[in-house]
Structure formats: structure tokens, C-alpha cells
N, C-alpha and C positions, 0 to 999 in steps of 0.2 A: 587481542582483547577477548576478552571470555566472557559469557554472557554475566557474571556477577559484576563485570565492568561494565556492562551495557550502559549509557547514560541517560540522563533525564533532558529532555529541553521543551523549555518554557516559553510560549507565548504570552501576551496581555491575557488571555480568557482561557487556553487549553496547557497542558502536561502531557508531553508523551516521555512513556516512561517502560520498560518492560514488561514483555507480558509476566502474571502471573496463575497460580494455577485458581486461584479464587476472581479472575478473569472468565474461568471458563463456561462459566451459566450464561452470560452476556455477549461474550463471543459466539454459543451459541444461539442465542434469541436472536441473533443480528445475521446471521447467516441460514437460519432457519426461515427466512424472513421473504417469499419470495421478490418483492420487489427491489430485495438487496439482489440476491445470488440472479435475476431478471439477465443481467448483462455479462457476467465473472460464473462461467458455468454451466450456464441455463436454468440450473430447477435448486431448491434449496437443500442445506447439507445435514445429512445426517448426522446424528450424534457422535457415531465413531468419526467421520470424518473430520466435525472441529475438533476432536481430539488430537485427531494425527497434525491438522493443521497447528494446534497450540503448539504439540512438539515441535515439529518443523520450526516455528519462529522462535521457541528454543537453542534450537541445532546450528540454525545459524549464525547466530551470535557465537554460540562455541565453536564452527569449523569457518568463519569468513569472517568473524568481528564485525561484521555487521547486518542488520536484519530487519525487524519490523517492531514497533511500539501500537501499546493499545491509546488510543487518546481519551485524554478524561477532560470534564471539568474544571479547573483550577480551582474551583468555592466549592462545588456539590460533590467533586469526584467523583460525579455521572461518568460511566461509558458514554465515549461515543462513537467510537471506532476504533480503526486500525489502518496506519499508514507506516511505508519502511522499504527498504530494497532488498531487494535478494537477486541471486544466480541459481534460477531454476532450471538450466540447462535447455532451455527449449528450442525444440525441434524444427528453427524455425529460416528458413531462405528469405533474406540473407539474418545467420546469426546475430544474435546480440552481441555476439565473441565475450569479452572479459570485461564488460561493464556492466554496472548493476542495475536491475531494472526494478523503478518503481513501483509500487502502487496505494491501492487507495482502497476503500471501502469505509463507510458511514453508515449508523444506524438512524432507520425512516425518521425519527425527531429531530435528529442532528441536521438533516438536511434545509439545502432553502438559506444557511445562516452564515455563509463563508466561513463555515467550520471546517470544511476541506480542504480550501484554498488555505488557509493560514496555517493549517496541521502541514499540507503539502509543501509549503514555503519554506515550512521552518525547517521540513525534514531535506532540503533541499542545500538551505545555508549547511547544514549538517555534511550534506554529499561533500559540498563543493572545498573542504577541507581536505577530501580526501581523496577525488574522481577526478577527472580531465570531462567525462561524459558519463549522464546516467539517461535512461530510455524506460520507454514503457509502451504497452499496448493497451489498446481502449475499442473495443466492440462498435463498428462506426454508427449504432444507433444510440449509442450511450451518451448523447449532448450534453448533460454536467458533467460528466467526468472527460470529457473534449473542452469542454469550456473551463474547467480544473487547469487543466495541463497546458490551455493557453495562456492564460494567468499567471502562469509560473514558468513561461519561458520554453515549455517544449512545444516543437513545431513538427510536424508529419514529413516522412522521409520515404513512406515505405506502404505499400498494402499488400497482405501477404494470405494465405491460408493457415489457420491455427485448430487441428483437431475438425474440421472441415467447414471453420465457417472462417467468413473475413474478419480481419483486423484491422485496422492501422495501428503502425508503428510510428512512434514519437521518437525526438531527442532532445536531449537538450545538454548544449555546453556549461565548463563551470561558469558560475556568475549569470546564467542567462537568466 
């Protein structure tokens, strides 16, 4: 799949769909935003860096066929984040090996409204077409987005060091 194949999927209320490059003022306000980058990071991203980040969710869809969608609105075609999987090769005991690891990010409005858990779900049904297992890591202070991933079926395997602070590590099987 090539990122011009990348697909759209629809919930009741949201559209994830690929990024585009008229995404990228919004992608960054949401990332500039401390209390997004708060847990994914620590401090908020500089301009070049949602740059490179936009490419990256690019690149992926052309080198893995699969990657990350920005989530809108379905009426307003608000931004309201960004959910999707990727193999970011990370550094990490024990490995995520060859499955692909989620995640998530919402802009501070979006929040509060089960707009993650249903972006999350659906990108999930999506996995589950294709994965045996997808996983992810979540900052252990980050309680929405722990309570995200329980919602949707992934459960903690693992605590591990990432870049020197803690993690847990999530999984979750298909269908979970």
C-alpha cells in the first residue's frame, strides 16, 4: 500500500484519514501545546520537528503500508488529533520485535469526550485485519491515555526504561 492508498475510516462522529500537508499548522498547535507533549516527550515540539514528524507519518505508509491518520470531525472537519501504528524501531528490553505499536495523541478540546477511545477502536478494527498483535507504550503517569488502552483491549506486560524514564508496555491481541 502506498501512502496514496492510505484509507479513510469512519466512525458515528470522527474520520481518520491521511495526513495532509495543509494538516500541518494544527498538527502543530497540538504538539506545541504543553499539556499534549506533558507525557509523549516531555516539553513541546518545535516547528522543525512537527515537520519532520508530518514526514515521518508520510514515509510510513510508503515503506510499511501502514502508519498514522490525523482525526477530524465528521460535520466541522475540526482537527482533532492523530492516532495510527508505526515500527519505530525502539530501543527497547524486551523488543516490540515485528508488531506494530500504537498510539495516540489529542488536541486539549478534544479531550474529556471519548474522542480517543473511538479514534483508538476504530484504528484498532483496522489492526486487527492485518496484526496477530499491536502494542504500545504509555508514560505510567498518563491515566487517560492508560485508561484509552484499557478500553480498547490492551493490558500491561511489561515496565521497562525508554530514554531514561519509565514506561509500561501494553498489548493487545487481534479482536481484544
Amino acid at each position: 500500500m502506498t501512502y496514496s492508498q492510505a484509507p479513510e475510516l469512519l466512525t458515528d462522529r470522527l474520520l481518520l484519514r491521511p495526513h495532509r500537508l495543509s494538516d500541518f499548522d494544527d498538527s502543530l498547535a497540538m504538539w506545541s501545546d504543553p499539556e499534549v507533549a506533558r507525557f509523549i516527550g516531555g516539553k513541546p515540539s518545535t516547528r522543525d520537528e512537527v515537520w519532520f514528524r508530518l514526514l515521518r507519518y508520510v514515509g510510513l505508509w510508503e515503506v510499511l503500508g501502514y502508519g498514522y491518520f490525523v482525526v477530524t470531525d465528521r460535520e466541522t472537519g475540526r482537527f482533532l488529533g492523530e492516532v495510527g501504528v508505526a515500527d519505530f524501531h525502539r530501543p527497547l528490553p524486551p523488543a516490540f520485535a515485528d508488531f506494530p505499536e500504537a498510539g495516540w495523541a489529542f488536541a486539549p478540546a478534544a479531550h474529556g469526550q471519548g474522542i480517543a477511545t473511538e479514534a483508538v477502536r476504530r484504528l484498532l478494527a483496522w489492526c486487527d485485519e492485518r496484526f496477530e498483535r499491536t502494542v504500545c507504550m504509555i508514560d505510567p503517569q498518563n491515566a487517560p491515555s492508560i485508561r484509552v488502552a484499557g478500553k480498547c483491549g490492551f493490558a500491561e506486560y511489561e515496565r521497562a526504561m525508554y530514554r531514561d524514564h519509565e514506561t509500561i508496555l501494553f498489548e493487545r491481541l487481534r479482536g481484544g
